[in-house]
N, C-alpha and C positions, 0 to 999 in steps of 0.2 A: 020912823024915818031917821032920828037923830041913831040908833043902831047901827044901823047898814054906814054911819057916814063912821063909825067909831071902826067896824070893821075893815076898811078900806085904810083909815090910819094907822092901822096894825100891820098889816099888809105891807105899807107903805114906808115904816119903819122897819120891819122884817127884812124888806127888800134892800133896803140901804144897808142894816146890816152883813145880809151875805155876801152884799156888793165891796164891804171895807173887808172885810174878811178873807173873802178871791184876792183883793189889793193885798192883803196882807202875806198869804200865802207866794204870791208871786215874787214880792220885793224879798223875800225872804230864800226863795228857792234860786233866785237872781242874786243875793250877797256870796249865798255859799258859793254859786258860781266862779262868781266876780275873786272869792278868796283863794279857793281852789287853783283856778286860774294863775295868783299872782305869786301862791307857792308853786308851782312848777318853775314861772318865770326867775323866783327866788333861787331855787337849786341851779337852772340851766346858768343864769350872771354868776353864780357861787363857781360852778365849774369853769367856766371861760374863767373867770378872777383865778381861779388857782392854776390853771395852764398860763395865763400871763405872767403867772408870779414866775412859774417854774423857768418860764423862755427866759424871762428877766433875767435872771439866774444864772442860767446855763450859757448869757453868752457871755462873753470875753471882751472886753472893749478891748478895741487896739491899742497899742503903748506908746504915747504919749510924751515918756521919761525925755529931758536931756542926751542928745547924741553928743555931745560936743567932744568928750572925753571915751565914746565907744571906739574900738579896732575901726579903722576907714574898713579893713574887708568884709566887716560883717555887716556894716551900715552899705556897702555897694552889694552884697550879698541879700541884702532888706528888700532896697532900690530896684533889682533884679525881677524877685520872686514877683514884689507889686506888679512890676509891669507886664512878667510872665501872665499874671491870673487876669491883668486888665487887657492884653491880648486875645487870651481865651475867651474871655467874654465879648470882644470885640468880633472876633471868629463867629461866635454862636449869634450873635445878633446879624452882622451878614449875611451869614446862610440861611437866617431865619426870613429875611427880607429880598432874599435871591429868589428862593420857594414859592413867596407871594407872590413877586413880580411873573415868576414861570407862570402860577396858575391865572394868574390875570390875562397874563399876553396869549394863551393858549387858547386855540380853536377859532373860525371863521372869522368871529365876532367877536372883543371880551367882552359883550355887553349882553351881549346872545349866551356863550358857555358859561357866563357866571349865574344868567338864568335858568339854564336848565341844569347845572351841577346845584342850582338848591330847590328846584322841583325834584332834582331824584332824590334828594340829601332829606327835602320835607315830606316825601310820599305825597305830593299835591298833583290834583290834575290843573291844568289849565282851568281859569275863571270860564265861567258860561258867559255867553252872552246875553246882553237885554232884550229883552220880548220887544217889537216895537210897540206901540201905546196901540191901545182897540181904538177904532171910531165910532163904534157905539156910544152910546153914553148908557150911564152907571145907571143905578134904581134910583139914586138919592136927587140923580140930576146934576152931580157935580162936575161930571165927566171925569178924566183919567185925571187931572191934578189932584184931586182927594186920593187918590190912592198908594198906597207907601210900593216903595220898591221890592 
């Protein structure tokens, strides 16, 4: 009798064994993972970091210097060009907001063409509708409140 109980603690330690084992194998095939992982992330932040450097770099801050002593014509020739490019961008932002306004105010409804300009845009068909609820009641007895939609 005292045998059979020695056998079963063999077993029983055995079993713990393979079981720390599998544990270990996993945590293990899960780090490489995990490192793997956090070198890609390493390379991808290394290249964003060196395209910021580069942009950094490459731009030009505006000039700043003292006018007090420039040619007035070149300082009203400065004054100019600014307004010129803060026009043009004024330009493109109206007409960006004209566009909108068009496709909004456009067609019977806008509440109606903005929904079916993004049913064709989503490839959706219209929602189905709800089944109305059985009157039966269910196997469980619950009737239809137990049941998910």
């Amino acid at each position: 009798m005292t045998a059979m109980w020695w056998w079963v603690w063999v077993l029983l330690v055995l079993a713990a064994l393979a079981g720390v084992a599998a544990l270990g194998l996993m945590l293990w095939r899960s780090g490489v993972r995990v490192l793997r992982a956090a070198g890609r992330a390493s390379e991808t932040f290394g290249a964003a970091g060196a395209r910021a450097a580069e942009a950094a770099d490459a731009s030009v801050p505006p000039d700043t210097s003292p006018t007090i002593f420039d040619d007035p014509a070149d300082l009203a020739e400065r004054v100019a060009d600014l307004r010129r490019r803060a026009a043009a961008r004024r330009a493109v932002r109206r007409e960006r907001a004209a566009r909108t306004w068009q496709a909004w105010a456009s067609g019977p409804s806008s509440t109606e063409a903005w929904l079916e300009r993004r049913r064709a845009a989503k490839g959706t068909r219209p929602t189905p509708r709800r089944r109305p609820p059985s009157t039966s009641a269910s196997p469980g007895g619950g009737g239809d409140h137990t049941r998910l939609p």
